[in-house]
gemmi code that builds the backbone of each chain (N, CA, C; Angstrom):
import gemmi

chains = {
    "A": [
        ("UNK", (5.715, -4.254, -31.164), (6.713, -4.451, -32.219), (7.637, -3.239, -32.279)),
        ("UNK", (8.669, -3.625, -32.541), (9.739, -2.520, -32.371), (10.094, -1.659, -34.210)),
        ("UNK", (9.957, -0.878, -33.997), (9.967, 0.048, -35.655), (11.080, 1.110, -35.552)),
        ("UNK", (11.543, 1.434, -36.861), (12.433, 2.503, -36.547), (11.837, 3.896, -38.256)),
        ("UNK", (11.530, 5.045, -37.977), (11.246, 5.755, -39.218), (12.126, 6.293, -39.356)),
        ("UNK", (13.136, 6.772, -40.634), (13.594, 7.650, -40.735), (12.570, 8.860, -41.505)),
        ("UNK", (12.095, 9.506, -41.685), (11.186, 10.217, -42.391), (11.556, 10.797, -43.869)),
        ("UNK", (12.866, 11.160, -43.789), (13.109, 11.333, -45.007), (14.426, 10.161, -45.776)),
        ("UNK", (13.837, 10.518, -47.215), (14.923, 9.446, -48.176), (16.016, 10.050, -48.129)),
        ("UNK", (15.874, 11.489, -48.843), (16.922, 12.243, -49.262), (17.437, 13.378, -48.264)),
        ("UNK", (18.502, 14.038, -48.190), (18.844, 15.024, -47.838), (20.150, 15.777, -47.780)),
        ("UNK", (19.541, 17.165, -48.789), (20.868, 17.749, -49.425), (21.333, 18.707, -48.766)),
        ("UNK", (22.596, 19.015, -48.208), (23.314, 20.574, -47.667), (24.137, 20.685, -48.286)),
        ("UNK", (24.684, 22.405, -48.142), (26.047, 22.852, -48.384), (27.086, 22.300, -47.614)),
        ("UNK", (28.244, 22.138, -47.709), (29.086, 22.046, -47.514), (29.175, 23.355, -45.694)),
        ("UNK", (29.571, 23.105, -44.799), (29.849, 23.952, -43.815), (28.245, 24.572, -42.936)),
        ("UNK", (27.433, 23.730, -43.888), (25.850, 23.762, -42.987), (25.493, 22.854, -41.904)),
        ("UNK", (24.952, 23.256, -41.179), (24.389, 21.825, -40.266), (23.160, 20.990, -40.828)),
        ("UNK", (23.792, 20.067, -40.596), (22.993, 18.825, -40.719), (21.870, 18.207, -39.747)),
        ("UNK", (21.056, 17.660, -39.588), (20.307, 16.644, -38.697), (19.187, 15.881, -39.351)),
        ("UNK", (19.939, 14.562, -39.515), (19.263, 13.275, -39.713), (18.413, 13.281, -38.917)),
        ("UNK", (16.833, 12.855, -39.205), (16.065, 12.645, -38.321), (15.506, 11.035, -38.181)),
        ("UNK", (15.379, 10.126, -36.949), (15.036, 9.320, -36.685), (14.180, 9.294, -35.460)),
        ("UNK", (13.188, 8.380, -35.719), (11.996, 8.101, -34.447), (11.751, 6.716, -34.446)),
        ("UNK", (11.705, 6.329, -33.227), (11.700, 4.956, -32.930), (10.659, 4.342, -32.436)),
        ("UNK", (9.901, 2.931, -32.233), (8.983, 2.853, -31.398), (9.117, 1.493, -30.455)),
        ("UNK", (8.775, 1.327, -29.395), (9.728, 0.418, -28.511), (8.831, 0.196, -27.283)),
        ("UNK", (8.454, -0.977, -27.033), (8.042, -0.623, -25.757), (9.249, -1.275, -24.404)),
        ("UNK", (9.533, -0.455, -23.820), (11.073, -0.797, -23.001), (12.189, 0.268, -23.355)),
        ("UNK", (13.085, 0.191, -22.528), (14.674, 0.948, -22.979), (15.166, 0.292, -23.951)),
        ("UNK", (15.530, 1.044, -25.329), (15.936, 0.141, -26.532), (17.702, 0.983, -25.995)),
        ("UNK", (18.219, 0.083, -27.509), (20.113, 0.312, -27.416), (19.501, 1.316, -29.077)),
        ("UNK", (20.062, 2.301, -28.965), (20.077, 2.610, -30.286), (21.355, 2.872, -31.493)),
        ("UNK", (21.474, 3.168, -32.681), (22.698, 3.084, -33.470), (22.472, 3.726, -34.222)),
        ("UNK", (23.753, 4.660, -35.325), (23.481, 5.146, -36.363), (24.746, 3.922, -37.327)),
        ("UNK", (24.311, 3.387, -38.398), (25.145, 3.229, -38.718), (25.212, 3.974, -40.138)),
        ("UNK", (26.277, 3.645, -40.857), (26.650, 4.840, -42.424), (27.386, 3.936, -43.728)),
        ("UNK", (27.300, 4.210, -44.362), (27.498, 3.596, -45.769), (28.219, 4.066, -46.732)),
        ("UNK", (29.172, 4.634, -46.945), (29.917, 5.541, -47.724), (30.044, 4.580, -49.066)),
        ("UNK", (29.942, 5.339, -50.383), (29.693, 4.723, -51.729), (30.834, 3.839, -51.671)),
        ("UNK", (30.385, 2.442, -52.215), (31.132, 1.608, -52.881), (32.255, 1.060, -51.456)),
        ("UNK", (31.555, 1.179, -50.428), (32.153, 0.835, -48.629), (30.757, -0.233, -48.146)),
        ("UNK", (31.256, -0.802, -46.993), (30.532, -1.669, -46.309), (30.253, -0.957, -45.574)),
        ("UNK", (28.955, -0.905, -45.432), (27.964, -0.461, -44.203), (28.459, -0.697, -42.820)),
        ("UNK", (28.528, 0.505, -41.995), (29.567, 0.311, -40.746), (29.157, 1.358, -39.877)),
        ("UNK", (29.262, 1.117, -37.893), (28.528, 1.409, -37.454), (29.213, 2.924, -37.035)),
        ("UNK", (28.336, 3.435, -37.163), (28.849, 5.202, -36.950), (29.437, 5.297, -35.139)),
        ("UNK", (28.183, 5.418, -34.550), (28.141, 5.465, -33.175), (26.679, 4.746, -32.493)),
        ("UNK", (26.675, 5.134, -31.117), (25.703, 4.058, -30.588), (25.367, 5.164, -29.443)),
        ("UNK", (23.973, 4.983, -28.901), (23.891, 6.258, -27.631), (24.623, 5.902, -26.462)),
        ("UNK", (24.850, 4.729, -25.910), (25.317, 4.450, -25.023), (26.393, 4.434, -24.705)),
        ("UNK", (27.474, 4.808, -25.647), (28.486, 5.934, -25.029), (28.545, 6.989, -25.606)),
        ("UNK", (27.740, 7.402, -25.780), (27.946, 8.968, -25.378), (28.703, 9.704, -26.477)),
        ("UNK", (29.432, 9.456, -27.768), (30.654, 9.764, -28.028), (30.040, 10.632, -28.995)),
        ("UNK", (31.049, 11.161, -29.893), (31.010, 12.250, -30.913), (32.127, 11.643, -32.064)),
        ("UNK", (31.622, 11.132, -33.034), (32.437, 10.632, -34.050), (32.475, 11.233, -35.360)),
        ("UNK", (33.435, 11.675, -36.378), (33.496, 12.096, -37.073), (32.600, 13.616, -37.092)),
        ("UNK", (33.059, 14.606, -35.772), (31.676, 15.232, -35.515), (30.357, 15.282, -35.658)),
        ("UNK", (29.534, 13.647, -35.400), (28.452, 13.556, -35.413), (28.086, 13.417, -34.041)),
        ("UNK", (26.812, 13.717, -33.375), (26.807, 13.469, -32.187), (24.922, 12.727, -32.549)),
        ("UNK", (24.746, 12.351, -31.656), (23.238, 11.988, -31.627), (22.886, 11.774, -30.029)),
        ("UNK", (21.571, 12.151, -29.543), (20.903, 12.500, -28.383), (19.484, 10.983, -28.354)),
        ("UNK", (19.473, 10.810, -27.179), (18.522, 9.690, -27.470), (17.360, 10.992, -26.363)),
        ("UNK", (16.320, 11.134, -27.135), (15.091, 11.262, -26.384), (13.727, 10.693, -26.203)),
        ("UNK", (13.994, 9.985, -25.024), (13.184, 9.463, -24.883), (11.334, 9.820, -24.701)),
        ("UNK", (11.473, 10.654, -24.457), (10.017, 11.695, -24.338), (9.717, 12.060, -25.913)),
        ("UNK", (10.046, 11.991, -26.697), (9.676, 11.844, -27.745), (9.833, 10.889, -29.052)),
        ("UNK", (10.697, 10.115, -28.114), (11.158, 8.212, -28.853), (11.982, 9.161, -30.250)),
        ("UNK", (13.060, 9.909, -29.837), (13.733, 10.372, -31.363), (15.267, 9.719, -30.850)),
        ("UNK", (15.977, 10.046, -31.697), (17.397, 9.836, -31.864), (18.320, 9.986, -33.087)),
        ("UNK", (17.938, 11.778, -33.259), (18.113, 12.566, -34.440), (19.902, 12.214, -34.488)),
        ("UNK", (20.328, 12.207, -35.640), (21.772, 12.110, -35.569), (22.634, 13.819, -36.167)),
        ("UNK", (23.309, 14.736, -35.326), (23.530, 16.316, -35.788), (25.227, 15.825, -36.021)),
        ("UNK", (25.372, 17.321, -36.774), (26.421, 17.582, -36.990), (26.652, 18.919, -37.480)),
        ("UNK", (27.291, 20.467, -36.874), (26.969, 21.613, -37.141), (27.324, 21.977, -38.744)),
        ("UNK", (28.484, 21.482, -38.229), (29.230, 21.476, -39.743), (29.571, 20.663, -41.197)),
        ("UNK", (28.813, 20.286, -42.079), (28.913, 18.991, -42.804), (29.748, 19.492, -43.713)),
        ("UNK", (30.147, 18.379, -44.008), (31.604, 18.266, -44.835), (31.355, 17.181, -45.890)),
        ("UNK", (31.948, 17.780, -47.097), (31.516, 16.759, -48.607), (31.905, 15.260, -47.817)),
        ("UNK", (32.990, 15.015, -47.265), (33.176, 13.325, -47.169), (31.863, 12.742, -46.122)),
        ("UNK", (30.800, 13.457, -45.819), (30.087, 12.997, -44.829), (28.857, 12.597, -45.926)),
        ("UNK", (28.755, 12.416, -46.924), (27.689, 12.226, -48.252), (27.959, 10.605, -48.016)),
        ("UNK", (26.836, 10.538, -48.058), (26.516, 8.662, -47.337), (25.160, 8.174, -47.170)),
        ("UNK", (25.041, 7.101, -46.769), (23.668, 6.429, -46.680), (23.661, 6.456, -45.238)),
        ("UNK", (22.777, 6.973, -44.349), (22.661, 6.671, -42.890), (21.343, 5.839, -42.266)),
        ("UNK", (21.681, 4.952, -41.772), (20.602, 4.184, -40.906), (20.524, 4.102, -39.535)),
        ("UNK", (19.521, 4.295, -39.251), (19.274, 4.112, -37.738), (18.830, 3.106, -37.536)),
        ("UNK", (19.411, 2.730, -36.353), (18.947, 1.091, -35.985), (18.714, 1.172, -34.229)),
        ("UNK", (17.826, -0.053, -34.296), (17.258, -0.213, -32.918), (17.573, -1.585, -32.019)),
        ("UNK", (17.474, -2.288, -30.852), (17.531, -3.293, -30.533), (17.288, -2.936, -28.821)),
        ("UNK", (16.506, -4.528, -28.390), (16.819, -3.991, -27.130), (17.681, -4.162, -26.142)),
        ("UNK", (17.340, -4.290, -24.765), (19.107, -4.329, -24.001), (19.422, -5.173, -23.788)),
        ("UNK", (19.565, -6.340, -24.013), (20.116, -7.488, -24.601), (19.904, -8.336, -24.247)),
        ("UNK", (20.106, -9.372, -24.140), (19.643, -10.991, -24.063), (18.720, -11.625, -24.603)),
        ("UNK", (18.309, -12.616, -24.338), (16.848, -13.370, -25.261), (16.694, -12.956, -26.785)),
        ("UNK", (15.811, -12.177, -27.003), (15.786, -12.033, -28.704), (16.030, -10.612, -28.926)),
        ("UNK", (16.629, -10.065, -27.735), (16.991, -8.637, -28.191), (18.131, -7.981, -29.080)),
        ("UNK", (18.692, -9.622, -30.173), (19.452, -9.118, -30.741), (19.918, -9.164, -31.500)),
        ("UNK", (18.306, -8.869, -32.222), (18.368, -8.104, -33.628), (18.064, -7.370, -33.421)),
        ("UNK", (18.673, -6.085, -34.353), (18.776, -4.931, -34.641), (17.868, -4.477, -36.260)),
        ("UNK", (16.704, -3.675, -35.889), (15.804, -3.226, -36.586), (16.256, -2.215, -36.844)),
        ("UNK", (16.244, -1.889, -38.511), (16.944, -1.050, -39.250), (15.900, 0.082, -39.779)),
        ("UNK", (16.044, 1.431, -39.719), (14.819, 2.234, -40.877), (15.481, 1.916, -42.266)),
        ("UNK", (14.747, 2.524, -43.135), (14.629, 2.673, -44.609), (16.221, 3.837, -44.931)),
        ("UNK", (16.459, 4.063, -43.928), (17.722, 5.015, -44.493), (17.778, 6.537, -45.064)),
        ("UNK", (18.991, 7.457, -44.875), (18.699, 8.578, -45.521), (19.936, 9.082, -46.186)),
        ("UNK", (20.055, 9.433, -47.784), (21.016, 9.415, -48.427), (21.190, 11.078, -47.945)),
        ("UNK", (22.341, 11.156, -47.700), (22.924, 12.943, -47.239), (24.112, 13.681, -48.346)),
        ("UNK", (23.203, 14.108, -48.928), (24.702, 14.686, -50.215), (24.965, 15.807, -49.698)),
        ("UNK", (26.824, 16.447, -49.178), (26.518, 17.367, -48.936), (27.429, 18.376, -50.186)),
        ("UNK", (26.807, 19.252, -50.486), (27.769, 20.029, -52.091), (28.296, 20.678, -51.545)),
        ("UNK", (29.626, 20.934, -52.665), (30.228, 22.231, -51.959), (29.937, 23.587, -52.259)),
    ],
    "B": [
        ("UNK", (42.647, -6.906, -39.085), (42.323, -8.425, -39.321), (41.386, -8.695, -40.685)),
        ("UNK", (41.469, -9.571, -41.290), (40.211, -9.797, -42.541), (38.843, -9.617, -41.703)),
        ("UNK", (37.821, -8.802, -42.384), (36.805, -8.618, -42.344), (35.795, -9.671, -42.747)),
        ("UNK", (34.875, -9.624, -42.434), (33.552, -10.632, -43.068), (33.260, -10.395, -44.650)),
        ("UNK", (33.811, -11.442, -45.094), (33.919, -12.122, -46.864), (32.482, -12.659, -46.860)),
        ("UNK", (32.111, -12.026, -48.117), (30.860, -13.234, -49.305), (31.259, -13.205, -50.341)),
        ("UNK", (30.626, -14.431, -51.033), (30.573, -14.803, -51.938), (29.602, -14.908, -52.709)),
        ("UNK", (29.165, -15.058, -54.216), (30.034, -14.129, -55.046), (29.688, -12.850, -54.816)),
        ("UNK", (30.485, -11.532, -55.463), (29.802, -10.468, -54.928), (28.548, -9.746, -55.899)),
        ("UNK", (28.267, -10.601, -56.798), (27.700, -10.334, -58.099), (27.111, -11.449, -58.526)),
        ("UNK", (25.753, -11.911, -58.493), (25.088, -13.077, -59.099), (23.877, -12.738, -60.115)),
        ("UNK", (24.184, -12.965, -61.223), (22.954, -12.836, -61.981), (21.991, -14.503, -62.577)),
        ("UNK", (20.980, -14.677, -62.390), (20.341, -15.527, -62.229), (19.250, -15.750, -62.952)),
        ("UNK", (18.607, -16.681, -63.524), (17.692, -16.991, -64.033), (16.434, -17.281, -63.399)),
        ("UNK", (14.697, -16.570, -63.710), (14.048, -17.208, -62.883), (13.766, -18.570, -62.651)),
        ("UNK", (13.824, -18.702, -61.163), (13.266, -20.662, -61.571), (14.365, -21.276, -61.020)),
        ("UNK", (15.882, -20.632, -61.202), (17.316, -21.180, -60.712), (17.209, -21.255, -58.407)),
        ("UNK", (17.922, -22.153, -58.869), (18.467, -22.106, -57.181), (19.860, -21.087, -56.774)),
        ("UNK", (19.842, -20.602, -56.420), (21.514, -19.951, -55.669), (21.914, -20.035, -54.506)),
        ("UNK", (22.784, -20.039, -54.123), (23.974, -20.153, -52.923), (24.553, -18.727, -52.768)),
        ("UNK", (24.071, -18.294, -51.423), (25.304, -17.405, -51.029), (26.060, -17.893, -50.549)),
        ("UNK", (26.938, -17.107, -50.038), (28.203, -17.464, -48.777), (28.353, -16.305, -48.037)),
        ("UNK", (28.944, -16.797, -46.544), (29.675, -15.713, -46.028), (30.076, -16.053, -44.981)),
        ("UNK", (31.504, -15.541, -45.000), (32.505, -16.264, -43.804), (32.667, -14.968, -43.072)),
        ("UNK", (32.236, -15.447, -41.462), (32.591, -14.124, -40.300), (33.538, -13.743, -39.885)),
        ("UNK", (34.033, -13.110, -39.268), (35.147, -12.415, -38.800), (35.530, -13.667, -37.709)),
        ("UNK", (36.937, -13.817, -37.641), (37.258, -15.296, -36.352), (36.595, -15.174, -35.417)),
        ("UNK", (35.942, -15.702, -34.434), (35.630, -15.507, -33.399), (34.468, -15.070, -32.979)),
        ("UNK", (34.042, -14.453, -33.900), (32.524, -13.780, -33.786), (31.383, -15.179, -33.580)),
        ("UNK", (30.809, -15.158, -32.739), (29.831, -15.952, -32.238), (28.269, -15.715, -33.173)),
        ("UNK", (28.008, -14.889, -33.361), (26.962, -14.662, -33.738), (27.208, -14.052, -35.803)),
        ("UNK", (26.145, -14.544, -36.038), (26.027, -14.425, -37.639), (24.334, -13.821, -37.917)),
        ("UNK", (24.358, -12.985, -39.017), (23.018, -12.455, -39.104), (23.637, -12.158, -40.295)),
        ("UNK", (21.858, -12.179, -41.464), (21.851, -12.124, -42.444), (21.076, -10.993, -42.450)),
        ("UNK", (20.694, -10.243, -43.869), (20.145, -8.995, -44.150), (19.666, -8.843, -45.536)),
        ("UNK", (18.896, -8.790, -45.797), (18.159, -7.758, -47.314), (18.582, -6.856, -47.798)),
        ("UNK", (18.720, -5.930, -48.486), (18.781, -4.613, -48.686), (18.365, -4.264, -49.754)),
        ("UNK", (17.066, -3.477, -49.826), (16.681, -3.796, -51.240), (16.367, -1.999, -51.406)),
        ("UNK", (16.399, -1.572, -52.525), (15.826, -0.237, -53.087), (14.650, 0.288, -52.093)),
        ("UNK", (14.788, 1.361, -51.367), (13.458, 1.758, -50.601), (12.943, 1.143, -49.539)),
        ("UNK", (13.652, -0.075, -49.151), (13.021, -0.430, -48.434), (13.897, -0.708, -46.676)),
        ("UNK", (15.014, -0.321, -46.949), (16.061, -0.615, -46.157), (16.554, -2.027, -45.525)),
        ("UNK", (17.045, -2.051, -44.533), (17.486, -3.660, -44.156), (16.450, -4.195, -43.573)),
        ("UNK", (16.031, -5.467, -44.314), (15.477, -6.606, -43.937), (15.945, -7.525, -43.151)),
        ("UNK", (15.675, -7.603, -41.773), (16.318, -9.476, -40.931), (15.568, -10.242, -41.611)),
        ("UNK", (17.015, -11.421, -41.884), (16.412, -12.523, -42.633), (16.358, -13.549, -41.266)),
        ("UNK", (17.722, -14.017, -40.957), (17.994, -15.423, -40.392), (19.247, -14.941, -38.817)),
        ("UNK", (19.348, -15.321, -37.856), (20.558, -15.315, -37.010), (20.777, -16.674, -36.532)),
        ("UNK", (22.226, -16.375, -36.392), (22.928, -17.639, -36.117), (23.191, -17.354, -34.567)),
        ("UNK", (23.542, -18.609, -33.671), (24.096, -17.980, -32.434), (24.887, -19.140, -32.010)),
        ("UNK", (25.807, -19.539, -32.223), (26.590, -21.055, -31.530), (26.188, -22.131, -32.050)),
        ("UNK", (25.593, -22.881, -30.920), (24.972, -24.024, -31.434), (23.424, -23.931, -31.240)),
        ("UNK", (23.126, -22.741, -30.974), (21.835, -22.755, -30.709), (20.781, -22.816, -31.947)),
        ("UNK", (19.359, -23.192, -31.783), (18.726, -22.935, -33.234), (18.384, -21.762, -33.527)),
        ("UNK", (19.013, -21.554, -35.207), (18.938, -20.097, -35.612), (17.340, -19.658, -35.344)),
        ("UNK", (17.149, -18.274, -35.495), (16.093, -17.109, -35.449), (15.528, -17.307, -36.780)),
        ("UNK", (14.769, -17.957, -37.361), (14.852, -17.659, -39.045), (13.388, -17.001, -39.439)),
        ("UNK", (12.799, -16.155, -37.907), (11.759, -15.309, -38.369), (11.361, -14.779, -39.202)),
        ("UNK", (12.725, -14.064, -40.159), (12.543, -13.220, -41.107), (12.458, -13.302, -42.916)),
        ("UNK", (12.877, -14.871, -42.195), (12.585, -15.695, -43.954), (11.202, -15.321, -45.217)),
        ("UNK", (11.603, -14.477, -45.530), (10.361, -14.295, -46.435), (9.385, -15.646, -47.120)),
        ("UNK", (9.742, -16.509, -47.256), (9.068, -17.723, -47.823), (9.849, -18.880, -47.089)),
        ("UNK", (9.360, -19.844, -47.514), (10.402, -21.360, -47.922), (10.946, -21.796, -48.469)),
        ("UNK", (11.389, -20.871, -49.891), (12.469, -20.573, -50.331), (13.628, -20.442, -50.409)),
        ("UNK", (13.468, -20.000, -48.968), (14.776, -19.193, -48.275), (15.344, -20.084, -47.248)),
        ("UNK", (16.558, -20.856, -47.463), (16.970, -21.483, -46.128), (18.427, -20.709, -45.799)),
        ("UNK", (18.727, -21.176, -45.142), (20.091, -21.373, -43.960), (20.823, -22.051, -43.642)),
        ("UNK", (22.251, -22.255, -43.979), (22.499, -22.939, -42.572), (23.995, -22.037, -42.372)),
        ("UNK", (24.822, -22.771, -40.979), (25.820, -22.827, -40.654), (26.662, -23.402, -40.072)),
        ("UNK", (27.824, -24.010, -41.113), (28.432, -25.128, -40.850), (29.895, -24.768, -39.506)),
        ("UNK", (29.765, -25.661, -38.558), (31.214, -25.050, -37.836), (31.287, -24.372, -36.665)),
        ("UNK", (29.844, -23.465, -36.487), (29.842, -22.455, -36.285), (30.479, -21.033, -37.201)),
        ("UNK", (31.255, -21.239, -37.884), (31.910, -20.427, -38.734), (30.836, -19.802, -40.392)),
        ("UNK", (31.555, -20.793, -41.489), (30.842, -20.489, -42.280), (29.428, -19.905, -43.126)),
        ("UNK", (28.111, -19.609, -43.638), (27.249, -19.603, -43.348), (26.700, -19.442, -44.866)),
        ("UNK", (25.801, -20.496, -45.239), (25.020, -20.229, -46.359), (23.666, -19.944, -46.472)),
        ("UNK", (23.980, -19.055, -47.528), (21.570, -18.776, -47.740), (21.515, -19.273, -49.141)),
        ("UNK", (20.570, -19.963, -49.165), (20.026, -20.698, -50.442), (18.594, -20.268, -50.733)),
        ("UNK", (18.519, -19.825, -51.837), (17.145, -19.425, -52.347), (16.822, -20.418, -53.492)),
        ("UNK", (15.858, -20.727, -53.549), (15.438, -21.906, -54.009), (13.935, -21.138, -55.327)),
        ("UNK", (13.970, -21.889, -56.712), (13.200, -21.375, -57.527), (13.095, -19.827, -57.182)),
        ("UNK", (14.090, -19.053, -57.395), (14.144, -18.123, -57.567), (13.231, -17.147, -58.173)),
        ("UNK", (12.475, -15.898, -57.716), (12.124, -15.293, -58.510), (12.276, -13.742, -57.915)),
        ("UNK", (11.865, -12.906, -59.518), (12.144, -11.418, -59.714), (12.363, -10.719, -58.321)),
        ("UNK", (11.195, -10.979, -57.490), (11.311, -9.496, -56.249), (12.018, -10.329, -55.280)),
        ("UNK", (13.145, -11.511, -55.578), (14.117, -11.916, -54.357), (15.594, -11.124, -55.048)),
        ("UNK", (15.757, -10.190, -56.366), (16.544, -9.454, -56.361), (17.293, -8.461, -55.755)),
        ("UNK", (18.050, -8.290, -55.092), (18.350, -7.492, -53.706), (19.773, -7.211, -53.439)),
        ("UNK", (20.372, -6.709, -52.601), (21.544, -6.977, -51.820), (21.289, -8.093, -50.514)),
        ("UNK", (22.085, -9.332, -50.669), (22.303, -9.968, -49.306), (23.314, -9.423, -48.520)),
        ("UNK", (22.860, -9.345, -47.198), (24.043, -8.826, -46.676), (24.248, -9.592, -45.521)),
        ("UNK", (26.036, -9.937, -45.233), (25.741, -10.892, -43.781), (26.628, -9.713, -42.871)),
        ("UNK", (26.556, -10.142, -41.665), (27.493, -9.803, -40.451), (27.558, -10.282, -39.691)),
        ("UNK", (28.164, -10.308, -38.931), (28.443, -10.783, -37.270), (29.117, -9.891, -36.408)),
        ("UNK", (29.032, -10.744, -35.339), (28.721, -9.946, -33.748), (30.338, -10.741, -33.030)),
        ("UNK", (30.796, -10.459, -31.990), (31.653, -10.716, -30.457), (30.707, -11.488, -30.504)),
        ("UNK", (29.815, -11.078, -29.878), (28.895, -11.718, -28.636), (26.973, -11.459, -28.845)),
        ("UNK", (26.697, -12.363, -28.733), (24.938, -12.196, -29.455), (24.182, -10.929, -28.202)),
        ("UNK", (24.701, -10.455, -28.045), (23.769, -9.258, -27.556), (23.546, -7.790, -28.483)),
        ("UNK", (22.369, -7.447, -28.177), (21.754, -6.093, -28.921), (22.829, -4.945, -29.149)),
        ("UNK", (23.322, -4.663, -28.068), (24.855, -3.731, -28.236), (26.164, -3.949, -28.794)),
        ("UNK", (25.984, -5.107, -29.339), (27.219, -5.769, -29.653), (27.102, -5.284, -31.267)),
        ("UNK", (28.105, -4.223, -31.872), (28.900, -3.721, -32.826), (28.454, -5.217, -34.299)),
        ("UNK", (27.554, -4.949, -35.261), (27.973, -5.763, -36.508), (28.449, -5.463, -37.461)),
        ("UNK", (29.471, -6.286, -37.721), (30.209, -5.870, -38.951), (29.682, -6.690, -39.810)),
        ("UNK", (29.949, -5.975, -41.044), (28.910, -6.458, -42.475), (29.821, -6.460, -43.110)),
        ("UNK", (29.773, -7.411, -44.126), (30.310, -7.817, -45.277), (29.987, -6.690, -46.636)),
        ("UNK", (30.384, -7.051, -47.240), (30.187, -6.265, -49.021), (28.765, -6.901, -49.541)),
        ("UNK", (28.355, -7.367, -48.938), (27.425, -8.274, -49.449), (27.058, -8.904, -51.051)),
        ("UNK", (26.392, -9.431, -51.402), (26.218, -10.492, -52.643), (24.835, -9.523, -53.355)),
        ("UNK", (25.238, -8.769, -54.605), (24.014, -8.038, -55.276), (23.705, -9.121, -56.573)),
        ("UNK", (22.011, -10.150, -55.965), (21.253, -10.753, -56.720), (20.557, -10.389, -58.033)),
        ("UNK", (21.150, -10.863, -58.342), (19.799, -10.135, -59.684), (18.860, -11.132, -60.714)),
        ("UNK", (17.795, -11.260, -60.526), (17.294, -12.194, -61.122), (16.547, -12.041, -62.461)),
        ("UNK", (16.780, -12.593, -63.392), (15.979, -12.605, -64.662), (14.833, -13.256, -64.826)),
    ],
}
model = gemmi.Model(1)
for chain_id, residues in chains.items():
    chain = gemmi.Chain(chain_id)
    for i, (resn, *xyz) in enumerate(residues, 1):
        res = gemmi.Residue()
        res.name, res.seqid = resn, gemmi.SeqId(i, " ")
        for name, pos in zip(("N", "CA", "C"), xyz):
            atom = gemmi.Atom()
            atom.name, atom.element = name, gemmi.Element(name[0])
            atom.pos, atom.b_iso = gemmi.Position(*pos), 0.0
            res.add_atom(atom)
        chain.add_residue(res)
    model.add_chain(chain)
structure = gemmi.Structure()
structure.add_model(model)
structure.setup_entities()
């Protein structure tokens, strides 16, 4: 069965601190992984995905597989980055690989 | 382009009542999936749609809970004798194309609340 933890609910920084969401996954196979984000009183929408590679809103995320993580960083957090983040899982596609298994989420306030 | 619409976005309900969601996908999007979202517990799969194929409705918490989708387009969840812990956010989205990598966009979804 495919699971996704985020470990924590909450998590607070300063303003100009680094951040890292932590997520761990469990999978048996190459999964697709996702962060998606939630900004108050916004529709839940997908941040980035590992499979390209990208860096959005200076977030980056690393898929490791040797330890099934796919922490989502960012050096520098910035008040507009205060959001709900989920990590999501699925696998590489076809047949029933596509749904996407969501964790419990992690609210990121960051103060100034 | 318009995004994926539900309806209503606010239902308050009586226990025991039946309700109707709605939610219309983005044009073109082939694939439809429904969602939970409840306090603590994060997103729940309820139901997926895929063409004409028969939906996924693994995630139906009871028999309560149906589905359908008319068109391919449109898509309703009906909860039936309603009660307290089916209070939640519904949330729908859809896909391009029914594969795992394929980008869902979500609606505002419908916040249940049952009495």
């Amino acid at each position: 069965a495919q699971r996704v933890t985020q470990p924590e609910k909450l998590l607070s920084v300063f303003k100009g601190a680094p951040v890292e969401l932590k997520c761990n996954y469990s999978y048996s196979g190459s999964p697709e992984l996702f962060w998606y984000v939630q900004y108050s009183r916004q529709r839940l929408q997908l941040l980035l995905r590992h499979i390209s590679r990208e860096s959005i809103k200076g977030f980056t995320a690393d898929l490791n597989k040797g330890e099934t993580s796919f922490h989502l960083k960012k050096p520098f957090a910035q008040e507009e980055d205060s959001a709900m983040y989920y990590c999501a899982l699925s696998g590489p596609g076809g047949g029933s690989n596509y749904k996407l298994t969501f964790g419990k989420g992690t609210l990121l306030t960051v103060n100034p | 382009g318009a995004g994926v619409s539900q309806s209503p976005s606010n239902k308050v309900t009586e226990k025991g009542k039946d309700v109707e969601l709605r939610c219309d996908p983005i044009s073109g999007h082939t694939a439809l999936y429904w969602y939970r979202q409840s306090l603590g517990q994060g997103l729940e799969f309820l139901i997926y749609f895929q063409g004409n194929s028969a939906p996924d409705k693994s995630g139906l918490p009871s028999d309560r809970f149906s589905a359908e989708r008319t068109g391919g387009s449109v898509s309703t969840l009906t909860i039936q004798r309603t009660q307290q812990e089916d209070s939640a956010v519904y949330l729908c989205a859809s896909s391009l194309v029914a594969r795992g990598n394929s980008p869902l966009h979500f609606g505002n979804g419908t916040r249940l609340t049952v009495t």
